[in-house]
C-alpha positions in Angstrom: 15.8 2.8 7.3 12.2 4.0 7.4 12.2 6.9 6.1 14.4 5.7 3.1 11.6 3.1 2.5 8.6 5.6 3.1 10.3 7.9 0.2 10.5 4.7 -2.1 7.3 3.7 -1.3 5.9 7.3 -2.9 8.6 7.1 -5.9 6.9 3.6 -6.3 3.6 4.1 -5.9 2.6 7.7 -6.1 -0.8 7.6 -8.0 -2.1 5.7 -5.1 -0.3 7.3 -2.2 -1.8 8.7 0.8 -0.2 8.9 4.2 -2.1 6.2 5.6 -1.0 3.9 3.2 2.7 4.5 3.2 2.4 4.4 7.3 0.5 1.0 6.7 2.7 -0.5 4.3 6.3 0.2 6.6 4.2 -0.9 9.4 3.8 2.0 11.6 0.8 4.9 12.4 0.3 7.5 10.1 1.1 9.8 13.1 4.2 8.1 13.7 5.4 8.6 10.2 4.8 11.8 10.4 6.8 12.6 13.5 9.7 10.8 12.3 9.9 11.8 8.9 10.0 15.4 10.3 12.9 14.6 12.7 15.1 12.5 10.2 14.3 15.0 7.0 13.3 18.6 8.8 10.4 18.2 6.3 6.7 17.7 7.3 5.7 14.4 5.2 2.4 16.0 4.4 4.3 18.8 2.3 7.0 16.1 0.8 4.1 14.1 -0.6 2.5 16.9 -2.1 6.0 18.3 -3.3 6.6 14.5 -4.9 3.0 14.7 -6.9 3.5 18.6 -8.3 7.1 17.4 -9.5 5.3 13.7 -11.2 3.0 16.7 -12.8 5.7 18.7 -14.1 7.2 15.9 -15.5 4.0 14.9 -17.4 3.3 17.9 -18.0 6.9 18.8 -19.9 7.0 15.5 -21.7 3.6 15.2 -23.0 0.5 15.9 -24.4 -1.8 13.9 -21.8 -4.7 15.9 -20.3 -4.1 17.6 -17.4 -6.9 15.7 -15.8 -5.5 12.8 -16.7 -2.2 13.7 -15.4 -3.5 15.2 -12.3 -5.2 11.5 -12.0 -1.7 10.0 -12.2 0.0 12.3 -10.0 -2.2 11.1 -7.2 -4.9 13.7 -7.6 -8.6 13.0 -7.9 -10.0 16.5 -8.0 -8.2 19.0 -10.7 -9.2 22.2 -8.7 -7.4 20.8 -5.5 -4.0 20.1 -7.8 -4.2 23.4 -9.7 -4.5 25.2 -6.3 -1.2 22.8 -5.0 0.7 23.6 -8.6 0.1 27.4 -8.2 1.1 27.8 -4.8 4.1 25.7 -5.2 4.8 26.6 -9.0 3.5 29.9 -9.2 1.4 29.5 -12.2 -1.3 26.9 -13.7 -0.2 23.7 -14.8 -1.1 24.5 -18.6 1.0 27.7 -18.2 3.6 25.4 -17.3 3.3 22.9 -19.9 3.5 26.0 -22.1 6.3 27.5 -20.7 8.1 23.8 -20.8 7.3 23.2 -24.1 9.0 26.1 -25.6 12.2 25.8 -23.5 
């Protein structure tokens, strides 16, 4: 299944991830991907990519003491402002309010 393989391909591979690489790499266009993985999941790709790198964050963030640069890095991010703004809107606070807030639970 495609789309089974396109979410694999982002568990797999995250850091590097974009959607023209997971389209490439299942062998289809990145619009195509798109259009599909909307009709099979009811969820636009673009948002369950970004969803998949805030939750690798969390994780990091939760479990560790790397940088949030660093993490931001390996959560397929390679500007810090653009995943803070992604981690607030989807989180509702800053990824070192997180880690503080996961660190005491």
């Amino acid at each position: 299944d495609l789309v089974e393989a396109t979410k694999r391909f982002i568990r797999e591979n995250l850091a590097e991830t974009t959607q023209e690489s997971v389209a490439s790499h299942v062998g289809v266009s990145a619009v195509y991907l798109s259009v599909l993985f909307k009709e099979v999941t009811g969820e636009n790709f673009r948002d369950y990519l970004i969803a998949a790198k805030i939750n690798r964050a969390k994780k990091l963030l939760a479990e560790t003491d790397i940088k949030v640069y660093e993490i931001a890095l390996q959560s397929g991010y390679t500007d810090i402002k653009y995943v803070s703004k992604n981690f607030r809107r989807l989180v509702g606070c800053s990824p070192n309010e997180y880690r503080t807030t996961a660190k005491k639970s």
